[in-house]
N, C-alpha and C positions, 0 to 999 in steps of 0.2 A: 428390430435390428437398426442398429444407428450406423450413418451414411458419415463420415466426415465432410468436412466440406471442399476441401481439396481434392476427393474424388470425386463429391460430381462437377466441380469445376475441369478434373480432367475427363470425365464421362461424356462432357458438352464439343459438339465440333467445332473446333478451332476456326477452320479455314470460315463456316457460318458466323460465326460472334465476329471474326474481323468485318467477315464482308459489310455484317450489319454495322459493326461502329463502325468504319467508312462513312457509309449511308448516312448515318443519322449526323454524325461529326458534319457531311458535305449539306445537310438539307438545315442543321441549327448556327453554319456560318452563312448561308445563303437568307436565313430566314432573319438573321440581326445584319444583313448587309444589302445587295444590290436585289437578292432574292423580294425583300419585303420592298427597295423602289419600285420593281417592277409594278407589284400588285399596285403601290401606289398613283404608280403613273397611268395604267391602265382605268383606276376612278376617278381620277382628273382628266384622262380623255374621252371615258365616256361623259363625264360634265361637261366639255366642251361639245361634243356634235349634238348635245340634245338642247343645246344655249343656243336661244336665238343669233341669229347671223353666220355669218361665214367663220371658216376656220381663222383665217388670215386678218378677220377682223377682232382676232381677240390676241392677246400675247403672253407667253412664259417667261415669268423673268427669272434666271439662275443665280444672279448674286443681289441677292436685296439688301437694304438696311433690316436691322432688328432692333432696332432703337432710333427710329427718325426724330433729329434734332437734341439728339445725345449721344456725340459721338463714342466719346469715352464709353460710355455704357454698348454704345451697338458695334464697337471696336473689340470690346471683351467677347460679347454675342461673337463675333464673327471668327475669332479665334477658339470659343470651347467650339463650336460648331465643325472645324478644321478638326482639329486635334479629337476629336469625339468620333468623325467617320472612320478614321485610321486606328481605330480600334479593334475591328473586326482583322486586316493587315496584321496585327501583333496577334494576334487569336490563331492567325494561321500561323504565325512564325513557331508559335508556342506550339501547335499541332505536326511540324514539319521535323522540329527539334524532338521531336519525343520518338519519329521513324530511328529505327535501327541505321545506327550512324547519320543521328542527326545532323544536318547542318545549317539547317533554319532555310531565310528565303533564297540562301544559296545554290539552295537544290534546286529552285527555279531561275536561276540566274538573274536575279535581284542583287549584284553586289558590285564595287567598285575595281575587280578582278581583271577589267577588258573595259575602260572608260572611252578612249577614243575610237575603239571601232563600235560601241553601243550609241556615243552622239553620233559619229557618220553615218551610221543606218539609221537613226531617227531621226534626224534631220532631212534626209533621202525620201525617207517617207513620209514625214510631214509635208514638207513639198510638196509632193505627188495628189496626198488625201488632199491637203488644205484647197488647191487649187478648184478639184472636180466638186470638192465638199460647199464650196460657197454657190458652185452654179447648183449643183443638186436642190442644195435649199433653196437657192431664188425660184426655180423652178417649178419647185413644188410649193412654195406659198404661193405663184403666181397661180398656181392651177388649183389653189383652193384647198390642196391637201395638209397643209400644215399650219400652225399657228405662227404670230411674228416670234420670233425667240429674243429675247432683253436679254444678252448676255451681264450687264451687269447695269445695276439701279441704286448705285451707293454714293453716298455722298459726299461732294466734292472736299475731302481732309487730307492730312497727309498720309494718312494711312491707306490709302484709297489703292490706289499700284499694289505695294508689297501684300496686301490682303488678296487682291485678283490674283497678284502670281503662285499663292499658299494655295488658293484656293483649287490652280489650275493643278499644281502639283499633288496636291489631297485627291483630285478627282484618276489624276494619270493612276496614281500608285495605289489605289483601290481596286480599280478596272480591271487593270490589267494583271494584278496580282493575284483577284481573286477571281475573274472571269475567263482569264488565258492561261496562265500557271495553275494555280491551283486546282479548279476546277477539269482542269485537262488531267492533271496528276491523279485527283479522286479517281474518274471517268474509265481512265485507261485501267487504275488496281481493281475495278469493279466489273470489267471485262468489255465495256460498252466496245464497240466498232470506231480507228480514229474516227469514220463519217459521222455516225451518230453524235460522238461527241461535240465534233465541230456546228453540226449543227444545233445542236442542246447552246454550245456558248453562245452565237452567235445570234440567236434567237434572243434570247437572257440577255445580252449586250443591247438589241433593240427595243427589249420590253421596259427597260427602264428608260427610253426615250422618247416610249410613246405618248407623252404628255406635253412633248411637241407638235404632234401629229401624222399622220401616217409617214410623211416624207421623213419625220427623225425617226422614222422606227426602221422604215426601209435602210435611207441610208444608213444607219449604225448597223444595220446588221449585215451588211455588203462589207461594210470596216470590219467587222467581228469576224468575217470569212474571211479577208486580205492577213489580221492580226494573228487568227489559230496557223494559217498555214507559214507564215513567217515563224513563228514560234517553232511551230516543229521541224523545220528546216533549220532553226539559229541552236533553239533549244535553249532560248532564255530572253527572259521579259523586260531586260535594260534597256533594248534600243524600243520597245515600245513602246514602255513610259515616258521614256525621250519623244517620242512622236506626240504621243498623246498630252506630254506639260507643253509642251511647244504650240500643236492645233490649241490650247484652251486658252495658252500666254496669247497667245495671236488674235483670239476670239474675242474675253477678255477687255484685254488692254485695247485693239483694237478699235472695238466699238466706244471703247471708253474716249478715244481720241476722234474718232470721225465722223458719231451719230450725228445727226443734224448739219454735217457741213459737207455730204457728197451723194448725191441725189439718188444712186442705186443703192444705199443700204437702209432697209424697211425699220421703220423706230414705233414704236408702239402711239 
């Protein structure tokens, strides 16, 4: 007896084949995005605690050269490298547009729909994070728990600024897209508990920071609690990408301008 194929496609249960492609769709963007830093960061911090010395006495640096003493060349590096994380971002856009009445990262409130009340709330909250976030870190390298962090190690060109602030913006709109939005969105069609979920992100938001040391795994993951609960109270991730290019423009360009000339910020 021959089966056509359309019937055992409709013999298979529906409601199971979504749930599973959910599943696998949310585990193969996690796994080409913040899902595989985490693992990453997780074997660079075990390299560090088994590395002779103190935590504090070693450092992370975030925006390096890729071409030291060529710029042009580590100018292009530092661009495919920008433009290469935000790929996974367009992965989901393309996964969000194919839901019944698509309409990409607008579903997550990723769009230019509400511009000025999305800067006043991230601006609001960058404030708030930036302030507690500088002592948390002091704090915790002081107490040995974290490494020095080098937010940026690039060389003095002109392209030196405008690449920090790509770079802060590539990191906002990856995070938050695929750590807050999206992954909330999978979560929820998959039945999790909002708690559960919250805490699934917010964990995932720390684990790719633990290659700062426990104090950036903590702190980020205290952020990731403050970000899921704003999220589901605003219902969209504009004003946290705001927050989040802002803390990284600040961080960033910041150290770019003050390391070695003000005696409370730790330089590798």
């Amino acid at each position: 007896m021959q089966v056509e194929a359309g019937q055992v496609a409709d013999s298979l249960p529906r409601d199971e084949l979504s749930r599973r492609t959910l599943r696998d769709e949310t585990l193969l963007v996690l796994a080409l995005s913040l899902g595989a830093s985490g693992v990453s960061a997780l074997i660079s911090f075990v390299g560090s605690v088994t590395k002779p010395g103190g935590l504090k006495d070693q450092a992370a640096t975030l925006n390096a050269s890729a071409a030291p003493g060529r710029p042009w060349l580590d100018l292009a590096w530092q661009l495919f490298g920008i433009a290469s994380a935000l790929v996974p971002v367009a992965l989901v856009a393309h996964f969000l547009l194919r839901e019944p009445g698509g309409r990409g990262l607008r579903t997550l409130g990723f769009d230019r729909t509400r511009p000025w009340p999305d800067l006043g709330r991230g601006a609001a909250i960058a404030a708030v994070i930036g302030s507690t976030g500088i002592a948390f870190y002091l704090a915790a390298r002081g107490l040995g728990f974290n490494l020095t962090v080098v937010p940026e190690a690039l060389p003095d060109v002109w392209w030196k600024f405008p690449v920090l602030i790509m770079s802060a913006l590539q990191n906002a709109i990856l995070e938050e897209v695929i750590v807050v939005g999206y992954l909330l969105r999978r979560l929820d069609r998959l039945g999790w508990t909002p708690g559960t979920a919250l805490v699934a992100s917010a964990v995932l938001r720390g684990s790719y920071h633990l290659y700062q040391g426990i104090g950036g795994f903590i702190g980020n993951m205290v952020m990731g609690v403050v970000f899921v609960l704003l999220y589901r109270r605003w219902g969209r991730v504009g004003p946290l990408v705001v927050a989040h290019s802002l803390l990284d423009i600040g961080a960033f360009v910041g150290y770019a301008l003050l390391a070695g000339k003000v005696g409370w910020l730790p330089t590798a």
